[in-house]
C-alpha positions in Angstrom: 14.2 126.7 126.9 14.0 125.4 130.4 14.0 121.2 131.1 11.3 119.2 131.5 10.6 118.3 134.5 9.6 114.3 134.7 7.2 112.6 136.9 8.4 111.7 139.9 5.6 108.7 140.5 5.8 107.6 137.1 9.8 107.4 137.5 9.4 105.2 140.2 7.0 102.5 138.4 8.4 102.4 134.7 12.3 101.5 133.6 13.2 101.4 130.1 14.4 97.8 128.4 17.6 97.3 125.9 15.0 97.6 122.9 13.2 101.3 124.1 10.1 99.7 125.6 8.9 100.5 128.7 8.8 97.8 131.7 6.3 98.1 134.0 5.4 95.7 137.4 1.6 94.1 137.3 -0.9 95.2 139.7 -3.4 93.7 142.2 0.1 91.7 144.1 0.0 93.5 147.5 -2.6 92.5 149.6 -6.0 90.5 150.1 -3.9 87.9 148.3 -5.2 84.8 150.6 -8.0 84.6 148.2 -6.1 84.6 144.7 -4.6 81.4 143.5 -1.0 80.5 143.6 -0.5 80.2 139.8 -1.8 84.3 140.0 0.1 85.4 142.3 3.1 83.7 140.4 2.2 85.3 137.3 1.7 88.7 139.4 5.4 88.6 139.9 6.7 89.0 136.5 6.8 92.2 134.7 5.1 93.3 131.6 5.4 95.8 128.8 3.8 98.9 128.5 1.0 98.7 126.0 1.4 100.6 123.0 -1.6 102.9 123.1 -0.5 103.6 126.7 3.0 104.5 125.9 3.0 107.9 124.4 1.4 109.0 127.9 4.1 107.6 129.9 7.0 108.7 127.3 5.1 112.4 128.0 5.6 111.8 131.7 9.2 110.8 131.7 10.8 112.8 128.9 14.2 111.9 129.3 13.5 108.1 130.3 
């Protein structure tokens, strides 16, 4: 059987943690930010976890992640 062949965008947004969730970075945090508050953008900064109903999708896209 050949490989699978991952998705090269979704490669370059998600990284998987120590535990086998999947990291991801927020959006909305790269322009027209002159109008969002400072404690926003602060919070804009951090990552966040994959929801589960979204993550069978991205383990589909990144088979050997």
């Amino acid at each position: 059987m050949p490989k699978m062949k991952t998705n090269r965008g979704a490669a370059k947004r998600f990284k998987a943690t120590g535990g086998g969730k999947i990291r991801r970075r927020k959006a909305y945090s790269s322009h027209i930010l002159t109008k969002k508050s400072t404690k926003r953008k602060r919070n804009l900064r951090q990552g966040a976890l994959v929801a589960e109903s979204d993550e069978r999708a991205v383990r589909r896209m990144l088979p050997y992640l």
